[in-house]
N, C-alpha and C positions, 0 to 999 in steps of 0.2 A: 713245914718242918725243914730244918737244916740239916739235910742228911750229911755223915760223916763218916759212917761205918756200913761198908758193902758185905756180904759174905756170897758170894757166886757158887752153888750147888749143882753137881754135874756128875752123871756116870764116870765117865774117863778126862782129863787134862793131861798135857796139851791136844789139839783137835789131833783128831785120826780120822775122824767125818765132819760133816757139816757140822752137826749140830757144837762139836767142839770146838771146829772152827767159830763159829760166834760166840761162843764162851771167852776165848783167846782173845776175840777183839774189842767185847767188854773192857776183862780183866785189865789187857794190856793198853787200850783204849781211854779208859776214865781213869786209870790208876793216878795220872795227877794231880785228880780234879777231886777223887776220895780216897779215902783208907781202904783200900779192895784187896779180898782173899780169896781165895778160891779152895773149895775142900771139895777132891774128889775120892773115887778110891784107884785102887791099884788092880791091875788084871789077877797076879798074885805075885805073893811077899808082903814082910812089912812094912809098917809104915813109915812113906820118907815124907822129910819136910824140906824144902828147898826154894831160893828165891829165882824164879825165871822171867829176865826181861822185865826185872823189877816187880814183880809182883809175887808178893806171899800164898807159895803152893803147899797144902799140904795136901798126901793122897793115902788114903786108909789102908792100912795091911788089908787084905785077899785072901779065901781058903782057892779062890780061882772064880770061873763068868760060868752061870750055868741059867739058862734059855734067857741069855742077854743081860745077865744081871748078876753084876759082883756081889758075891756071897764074903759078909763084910761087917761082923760082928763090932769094930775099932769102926767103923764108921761114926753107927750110934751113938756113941757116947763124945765121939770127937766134935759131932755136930752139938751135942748139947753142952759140951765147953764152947767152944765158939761162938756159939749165937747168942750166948747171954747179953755180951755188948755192941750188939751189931743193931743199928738203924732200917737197915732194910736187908733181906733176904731174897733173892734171885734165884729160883727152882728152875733148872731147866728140864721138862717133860718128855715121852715118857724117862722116868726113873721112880720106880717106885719103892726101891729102897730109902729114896730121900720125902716121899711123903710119909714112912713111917716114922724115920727121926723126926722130922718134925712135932707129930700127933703124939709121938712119946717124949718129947721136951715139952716145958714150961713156957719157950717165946712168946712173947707177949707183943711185939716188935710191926711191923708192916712187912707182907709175903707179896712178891710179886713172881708171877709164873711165866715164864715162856713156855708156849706148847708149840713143841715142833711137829708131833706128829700124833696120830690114835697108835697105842696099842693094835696091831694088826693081827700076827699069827699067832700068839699065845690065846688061843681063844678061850681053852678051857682054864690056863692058871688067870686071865681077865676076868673071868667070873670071881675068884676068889678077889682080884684086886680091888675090882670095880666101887666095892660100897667103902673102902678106904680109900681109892681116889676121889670119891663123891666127897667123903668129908672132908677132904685135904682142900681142894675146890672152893667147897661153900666158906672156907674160911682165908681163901686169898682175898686181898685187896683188889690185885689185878693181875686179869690175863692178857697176855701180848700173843697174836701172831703173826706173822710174816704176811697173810695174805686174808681178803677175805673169803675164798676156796676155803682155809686154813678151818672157817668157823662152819662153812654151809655144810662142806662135806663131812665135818666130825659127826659121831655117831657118839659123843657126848657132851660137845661144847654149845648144844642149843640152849639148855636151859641156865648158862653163865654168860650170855651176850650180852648182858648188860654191864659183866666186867672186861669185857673184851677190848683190848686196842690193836688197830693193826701197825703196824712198824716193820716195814720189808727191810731184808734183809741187804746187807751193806758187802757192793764187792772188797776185798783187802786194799790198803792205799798201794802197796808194791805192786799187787796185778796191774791196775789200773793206771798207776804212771808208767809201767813197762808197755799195757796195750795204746796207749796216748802215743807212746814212742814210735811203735808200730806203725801208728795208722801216718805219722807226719812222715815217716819214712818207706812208706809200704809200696814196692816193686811191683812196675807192673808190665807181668807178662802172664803168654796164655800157657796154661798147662795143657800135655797130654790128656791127663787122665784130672776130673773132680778128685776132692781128698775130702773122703766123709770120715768126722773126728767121732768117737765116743771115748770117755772117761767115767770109769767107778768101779766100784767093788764087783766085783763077778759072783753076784749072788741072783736069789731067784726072782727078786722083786724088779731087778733091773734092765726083763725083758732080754737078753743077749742072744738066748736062743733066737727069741723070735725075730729080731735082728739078724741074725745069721742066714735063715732060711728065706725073710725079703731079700735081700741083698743078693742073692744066689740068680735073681733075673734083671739086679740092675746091671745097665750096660755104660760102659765110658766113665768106672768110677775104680777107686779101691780105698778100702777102709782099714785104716788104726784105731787099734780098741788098746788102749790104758788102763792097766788095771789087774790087780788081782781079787782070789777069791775061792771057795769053793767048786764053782762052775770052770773051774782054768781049764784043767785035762779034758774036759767032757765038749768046751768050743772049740778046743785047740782039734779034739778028734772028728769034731762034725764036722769045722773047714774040708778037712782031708777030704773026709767022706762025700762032702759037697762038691772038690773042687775046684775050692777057693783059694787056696793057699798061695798064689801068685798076687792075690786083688786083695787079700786079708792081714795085716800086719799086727802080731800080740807083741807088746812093746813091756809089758810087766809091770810091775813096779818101776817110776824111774823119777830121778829130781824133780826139785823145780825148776829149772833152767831148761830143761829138756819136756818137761811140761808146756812152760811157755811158748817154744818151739814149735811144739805141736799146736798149739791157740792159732800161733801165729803164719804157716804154713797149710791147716787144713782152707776148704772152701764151708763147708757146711758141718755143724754138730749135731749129733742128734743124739735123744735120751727116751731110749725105746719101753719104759718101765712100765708096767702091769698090773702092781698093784699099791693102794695108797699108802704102802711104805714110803713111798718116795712122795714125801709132803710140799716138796720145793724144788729142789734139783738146785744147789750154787753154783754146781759147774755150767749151768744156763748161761747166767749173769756174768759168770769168767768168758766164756766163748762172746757174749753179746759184745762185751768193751770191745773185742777184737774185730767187731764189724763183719762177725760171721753169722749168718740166719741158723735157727734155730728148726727142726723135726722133734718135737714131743708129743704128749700122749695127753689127751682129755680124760685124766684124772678127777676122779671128786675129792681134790685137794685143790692145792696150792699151783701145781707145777702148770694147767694150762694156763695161769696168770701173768708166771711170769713172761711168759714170751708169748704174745698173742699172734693166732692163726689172721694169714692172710696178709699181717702186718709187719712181725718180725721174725715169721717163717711159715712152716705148714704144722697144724692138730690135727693127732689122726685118733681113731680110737684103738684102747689098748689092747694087743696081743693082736689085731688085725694084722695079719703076714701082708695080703694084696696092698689094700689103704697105704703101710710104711714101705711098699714097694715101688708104688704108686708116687710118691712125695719126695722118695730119694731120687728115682728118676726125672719128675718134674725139675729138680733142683741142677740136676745133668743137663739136663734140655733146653733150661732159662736163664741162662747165666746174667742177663742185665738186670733181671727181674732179682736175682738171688742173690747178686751186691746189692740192690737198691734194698731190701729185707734186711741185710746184713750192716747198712746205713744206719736207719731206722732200728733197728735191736741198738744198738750203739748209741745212736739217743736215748732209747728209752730207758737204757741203762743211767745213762749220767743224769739224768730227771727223778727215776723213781727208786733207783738201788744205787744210793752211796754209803760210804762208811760214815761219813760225816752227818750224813741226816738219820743214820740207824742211832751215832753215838748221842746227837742231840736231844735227840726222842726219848730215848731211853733215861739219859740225864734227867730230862726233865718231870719224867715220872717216877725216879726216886728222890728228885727234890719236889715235888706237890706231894 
């Protein structure tokens, strides 16, 4: 088939997290190469339509998000105008508003699914989802995901492995020629103190607590944490209460230029998360081009894939307080050892996470 007409399906547009970020780089990504649209909804209000960076956004009026999911009547019906002439369809998962438009449209067309993550904490409205994501499922063409953690660890993707492709995720081309810049120019002197980087939401899945109370026995380091979220007041109070406040830097929400800075400045990243919400972690792969080692957590997902222990830093397991106290300090103590990690992440970035080979693959599975 000669695909020609994309329609890209998503919670929210433009990214705010990962997962939209790969949406963005779809969209904005193949937009030359097809007719690509993107329909999401709106947190609330109505519905706008607009062209961003060339590509046709519309996003569904909102009564507002209630446990993660735009309550979005204009979705419905907007998917079922839209899809009538579209070639391929591009589900990105969970959203289980966009499995019900679908099974209540007519499409007749090819489904292809990204599955970024399980369903984790909605355990009891999952019961209600679950036999409507079954049916949604059995009737894609194909599932994509990032890793194969992505398929072992789901707690529904075993029995569709036979539509499954894996296609890792692609760092931004802008991170990656600004961390290229980096490394041809990268200054070298010793620091005082290690600088351990974290970046994300300050929410629960993303471990920070348990971050916070390792960190309180590491010696000859101090930490910037990025990031907003619900958990903001309650870290900001434990530092206190710890101690920290001298060794612990909350920096908030802040650009991307100042992001960068941070990439390019810290010694080590680390992504202390807890539970397999966190299917991937892309800020991994942003930190890896910069030639900084990686401390994550042996999830049954995605995330111990992308940065392997021993090779592109340290796996500890998750919510272990000693283990992640353990590994930030090793990282204090070995510094030849924790460039040459931070080397290697940086290869194995430009090998097996680019934009280019995410864009390719992809391509090529709405054109077969």
């Amino acid at each position: 088939m000669n695909c020609r007409k994309v329609l890209q399906v998503n919670k929210l547009y433009p990214y705010t997290g990962g997962i939209e970020k790969v949406v963005q780089q779809l969209a904005e990504g193949l937009k030359d190469k097809l007719d690509m649209e993107v329909l999401a909804c709106r947190e609330c209000g109505f519905t706008q339509k607009e062209i961003l960076n060339g590509v046709s956004v519309i996003r569904a009026g909102s009564l507002g998000v209630m446990f993660s999911l735009p309550i979005s009547i204009p979705f419905l019906w907007k998917f079922r105008k839209m899809c009538k002439d579209k070639d391929v369809i591009q589900f990105h998962m969970p959203f289980p508003l966009g499995d019900v438009g679908y099974l209540l449209s007519d499409y007749k067309g090819k489904v292809v699914v990204w599955w970024h993550s399980d369903v984790v904490r909605q355990k009891l409205l999952m019961k209600l989802y679950q036999p409507i994501m079954e049916k949604f499922l059995s009737r894609a063409d194909v599932i994509i995901v990032a890793t194969q953690g992505h398929i072992d660890g789901s707690d529904y993707l075993n029995k569709y492995r036979n539509k499954c492709v894996v296609i890792p995720y692609g760092i931004e081309k802008s991170i990656e020629l600004r961390a290229d810049k980096y490394i041809q120019n990268r200054p070298a002197y010793i620091k005082e103190k290690v600088n351990i980087l974290f970046v994300g939401r300050l929410v629960y899945y993303k471990g920070c607590e348990v971050l916070l109370k390792a960190f309180c026995s590491v010696h000859g380091a101090e930490l910037t944490m990025i990031g907003t979220g619900k958990l903001d007041q309650k870290l900001k109070e434990m530092a206190v209460e710890y101690g920290l406040t001298d060794k612990v830097h909350f920096l908030g929400s802040v650009s991307d230029e100042i992001l960068c800075k941070a990439f390019e400045e810290c010694d080590v990243f680390v992504l202390p998360s807890i539970y397999k919400s966190e299917a991937f972690g892309i800020v991994q792969i942003e930190a890896m081009a910069y030639g900084k080692p990686v401390i994550n957590t042996r999830l049954p997902g995605g995330v111990p894939y992308v940065s392997l222990n021993g090779i592109t830093g340290l796996t500890v397991e998750p919510s272990d307080i000693e283990a992640l106290t353990n590994a930030m300090q090793w990282m204090v103590d070995h510094p030849k050892e924790r460039e040459s990690m931070g080397m290697r992440a940086r290869e194995r970035v430009k090998e097996h996470f680019t934009e280019e080979d995410m864009l390719d693959k992809v391509l090529e599975i709405y054109e077969g």
